[in-house]
N, C-alpha and C positions, 0 to 999 in steps of 0.2 A: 032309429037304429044308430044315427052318429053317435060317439063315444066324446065324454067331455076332457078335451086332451089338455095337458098341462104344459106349457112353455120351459125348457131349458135353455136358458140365453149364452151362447158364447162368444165371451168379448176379449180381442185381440187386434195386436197391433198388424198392419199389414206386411210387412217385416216377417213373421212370424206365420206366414199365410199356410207352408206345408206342414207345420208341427197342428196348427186348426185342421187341417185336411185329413191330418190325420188320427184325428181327434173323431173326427166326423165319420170319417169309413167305420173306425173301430165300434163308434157307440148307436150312432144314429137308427140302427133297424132294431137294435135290441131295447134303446129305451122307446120306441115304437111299439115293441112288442108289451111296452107295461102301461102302458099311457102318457108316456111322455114326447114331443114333438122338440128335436133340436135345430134350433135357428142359429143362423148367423149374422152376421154384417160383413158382407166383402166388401164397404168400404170403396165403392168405385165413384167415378167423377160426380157423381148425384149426390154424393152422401147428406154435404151441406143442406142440401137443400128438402131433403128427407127425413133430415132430425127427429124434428116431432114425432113421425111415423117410430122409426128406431127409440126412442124416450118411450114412450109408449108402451113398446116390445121389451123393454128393459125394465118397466114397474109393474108390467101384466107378469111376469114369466116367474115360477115357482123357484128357481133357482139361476144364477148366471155363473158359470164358468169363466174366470177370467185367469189369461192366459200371462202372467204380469213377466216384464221383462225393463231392462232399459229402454227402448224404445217405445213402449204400451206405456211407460210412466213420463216418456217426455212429448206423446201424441196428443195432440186440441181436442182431438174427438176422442179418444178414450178414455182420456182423464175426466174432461167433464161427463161421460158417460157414466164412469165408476162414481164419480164422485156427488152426482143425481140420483144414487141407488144409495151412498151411504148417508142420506138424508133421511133413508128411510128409519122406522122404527124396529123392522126385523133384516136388518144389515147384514146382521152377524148372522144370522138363520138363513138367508140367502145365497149370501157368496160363498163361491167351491174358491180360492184362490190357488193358482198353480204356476208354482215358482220355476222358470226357465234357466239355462245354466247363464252366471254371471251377475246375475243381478243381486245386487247390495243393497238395502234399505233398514236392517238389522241395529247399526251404530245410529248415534246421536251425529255423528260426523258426516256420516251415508244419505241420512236422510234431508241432511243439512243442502247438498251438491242439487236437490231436486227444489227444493225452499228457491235458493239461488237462482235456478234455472228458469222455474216459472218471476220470479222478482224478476229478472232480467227480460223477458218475452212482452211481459206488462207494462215495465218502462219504455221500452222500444217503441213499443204499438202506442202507446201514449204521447210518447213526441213526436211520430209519423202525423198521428190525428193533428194535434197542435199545429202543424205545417201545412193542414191542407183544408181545404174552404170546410166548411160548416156541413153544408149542404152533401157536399162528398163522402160525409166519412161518417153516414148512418150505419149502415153495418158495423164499419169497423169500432162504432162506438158498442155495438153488444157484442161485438168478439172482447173490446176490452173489456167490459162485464165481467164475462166469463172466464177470463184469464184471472181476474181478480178472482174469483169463485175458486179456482184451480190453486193460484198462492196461498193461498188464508186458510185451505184445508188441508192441501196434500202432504204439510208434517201431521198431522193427526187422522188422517188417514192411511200412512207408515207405519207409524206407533199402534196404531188399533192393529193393521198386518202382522208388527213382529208380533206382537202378545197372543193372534189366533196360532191355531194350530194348521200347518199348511205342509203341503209334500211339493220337493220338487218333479218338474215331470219326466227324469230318468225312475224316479221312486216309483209315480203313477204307473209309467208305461210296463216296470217291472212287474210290478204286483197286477197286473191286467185292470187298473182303476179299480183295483179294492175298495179306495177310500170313499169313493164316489156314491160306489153301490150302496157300501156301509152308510154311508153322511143321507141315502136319499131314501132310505129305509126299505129296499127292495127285498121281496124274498127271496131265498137263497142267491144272497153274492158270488157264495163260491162256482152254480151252475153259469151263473155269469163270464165268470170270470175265464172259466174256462171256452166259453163258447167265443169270446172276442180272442183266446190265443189262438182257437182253431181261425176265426176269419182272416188271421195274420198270416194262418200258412199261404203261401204262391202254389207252389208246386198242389194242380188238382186232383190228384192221387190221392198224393198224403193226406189230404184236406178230406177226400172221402173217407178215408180209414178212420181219420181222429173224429168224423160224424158219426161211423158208426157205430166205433168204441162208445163216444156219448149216448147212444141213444140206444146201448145195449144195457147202462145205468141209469136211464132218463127214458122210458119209451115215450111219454106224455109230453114231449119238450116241441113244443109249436115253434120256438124260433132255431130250433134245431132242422127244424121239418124247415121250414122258413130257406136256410141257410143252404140244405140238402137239394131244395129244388132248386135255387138259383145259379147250382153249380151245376146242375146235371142242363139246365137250361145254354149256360154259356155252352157247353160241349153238344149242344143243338137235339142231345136227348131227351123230347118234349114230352112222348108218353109219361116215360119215369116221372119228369121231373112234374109232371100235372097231378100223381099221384102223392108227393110228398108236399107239393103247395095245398091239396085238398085236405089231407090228414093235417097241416098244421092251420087251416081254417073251421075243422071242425072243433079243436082244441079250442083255439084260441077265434070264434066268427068276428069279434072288433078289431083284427090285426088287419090294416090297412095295406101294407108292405105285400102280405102275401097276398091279396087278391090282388095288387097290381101285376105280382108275379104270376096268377093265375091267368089273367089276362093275357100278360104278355105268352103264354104258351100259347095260350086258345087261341093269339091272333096267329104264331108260326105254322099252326097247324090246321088255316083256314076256315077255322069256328068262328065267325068275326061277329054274328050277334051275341055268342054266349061271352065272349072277350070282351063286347062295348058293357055286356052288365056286370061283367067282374071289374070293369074299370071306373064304371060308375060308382057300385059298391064302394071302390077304395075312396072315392073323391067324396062321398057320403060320413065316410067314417073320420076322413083328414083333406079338409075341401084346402089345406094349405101345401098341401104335397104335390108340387109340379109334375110328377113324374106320369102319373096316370092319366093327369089329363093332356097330354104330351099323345099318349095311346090312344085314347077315345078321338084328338083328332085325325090320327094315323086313319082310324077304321072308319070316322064320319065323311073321309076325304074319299076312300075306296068306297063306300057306300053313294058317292054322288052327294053327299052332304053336305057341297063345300063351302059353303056361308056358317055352318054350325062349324065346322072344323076350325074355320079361320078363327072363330072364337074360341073354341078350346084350345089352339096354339096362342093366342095371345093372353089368355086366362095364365097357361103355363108359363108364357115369357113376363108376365107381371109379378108371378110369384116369385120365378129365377132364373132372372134376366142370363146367368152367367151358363144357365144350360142350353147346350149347342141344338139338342133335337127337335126344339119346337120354334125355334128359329126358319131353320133347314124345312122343316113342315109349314110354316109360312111361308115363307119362297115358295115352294112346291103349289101350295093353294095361288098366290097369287101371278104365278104363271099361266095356271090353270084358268085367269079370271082375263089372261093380254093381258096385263099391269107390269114388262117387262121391267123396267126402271126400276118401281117398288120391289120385285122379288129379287133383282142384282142384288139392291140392297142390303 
């Protein structure tokens, strides 16, 4: 029954963290809805030492988004990230590039200031070494590796940038990522595009109305249905909204997003074994999506399950570490167990 999903990698600098964020909210359930899975790298105190994993995720993934800016171009870890994927032989087939405001890399002069920058970072790190025992400074002899790697390509990897064709992201954001849809061959962009202006609206009114103008054009629109329940859900009305997550699972049954939505109703409304198989479902279709099994430990924990819970909270904090709810749901299991220490934690 899983669905074979395709990786969209989005690579930015941490500088840049709410313009990704917002990257994320807009696209993340809708390329969900087509087979696509968007990852990140937040980039936190592990990263270093995580590499490989992130490398990996960056030559498995059908496409990478990168977020390029001043700081994305003077970063250790983005650069050689980017510049490990332009080794590739479908480089140019790959990368979505998305120009932030400021950034200069166009001139022979522009691209010169980054040349520089990495020359400079390499010499440094090269005299450091030189100054310090032998023995000490293994690491930092393949940080300077890599810095070499970053000098020797990063003008030719400008020069390939200016010549692609690329938008900045006031362009993308205008156009609802037109370009995106278009460059990944989705069908109809335009239902796309409209449905990410509706996710933009705040106000939950409006946002019902602009759903149901859509879907008086569209009846057939699973991630509309998708979109329709998880609004009638924040506003706690479960019935409704379990009938517009049902309609957009019979459209679309590999759409992982809404049986985790389906879930979450059935759990508000005390159905907790028909919620643990809608959340399973979703974990079956996208076993990388934190979120569901985040749910499944919620209800394995009220079931007295609390050894399988603890591991589906911990399954969900491996996938993403940076979400607060299955955290919070480990505490809770290991309170449950006297582990007081451990659950402060």
């Amino acid at each position: 029954m899983a669905q074979e999903m395709k990786n969209v990698f989005l690579s930015y600098s941490h500088r840049n963290r709410k313009i990704a964020d917002g990257i994320d909210k807009d696209l993340k359930p809708l390329l969900a809805s087509v087979g696509y899975r968007l990852l990140r790298d937040e980039r936190d105190t592990e990263y270093k030492d995580k590499f490989p994993e992130f490398m990996k995720l960056v030559h498995e993934s059908e496409y990478v988004l990168m977020l390029i800016s001043d700081s994305y171009l003077k970063s250790y870890n983005c650069m050689y990230e980017v510049l490990e994927t332009y080794k590739e032989q479908d480089f140019e087939k790959k990368i979505l590039p998305i120009i932030l405001k400021g950034t200069k890399f166009t001139q022979p002069e522009e691209r010169e200031i980054y040349i520089d920058y990495w020359s400079n970072k390499h010499d440094n790190l090269e005299k450091k070494i030189e100054n310090l025992k032998r023995l000490s400074s293994v690491d930092l002899i393949k940080d300077l590796h890599r810095y070499s790697i970053i000098r020797d390509t990063i003008g030719k990897f400008l020069q390939h940038l200016t010549n692609m064709k690329w938008q900045t992201y006031s362009e993308m954001k205008k156009s609802q990522y037109k370009a995106i849809f278009d460059y990944m061959d989705i069908l109809r962009p335009d239902l796309m595009q409209e449905l990410v202006r509706i996710v933009q609206i705040e106000d939950s009114e409006d946002k019902e109305i602009a759903i149901g103008n859509f879907l008086e054009k569209d009846n057939d629109n699973a991630i509309a249905y998708y979109i329709y329940g998880s609004l009638l859900w924040n506003e706690k009305k479960y019935k409704r909204a379990l009938i517009k997550f049902e309609k957009s699972i019979k459209l679309k049954p590999n759409f992982s997003w809404a049986w985790n939505g389906k879930g979450n109703v059935l759990y508000d409304l005390g159905r907790k074994d028909e919620a643990l198989i809608a959340y399973e479902t979703a974990i079956k279709l996208d076993p990388q999506d934190a979120t569901p099994w985040n749910g499944k430990g919620n209800i394995l924990r009220d079931l007295g399950r609390k050894e399988e819970a603890l591991t589906a909270y911990k399954t969900a904090i491996e996938i993403d570490p940076k979400l607060a709810a299955p955290w919070n749901g480990k505490g809770n299991v290991l309170s449950d167990f006297g582990k007081m220490e451990e659950a402060l934690t």
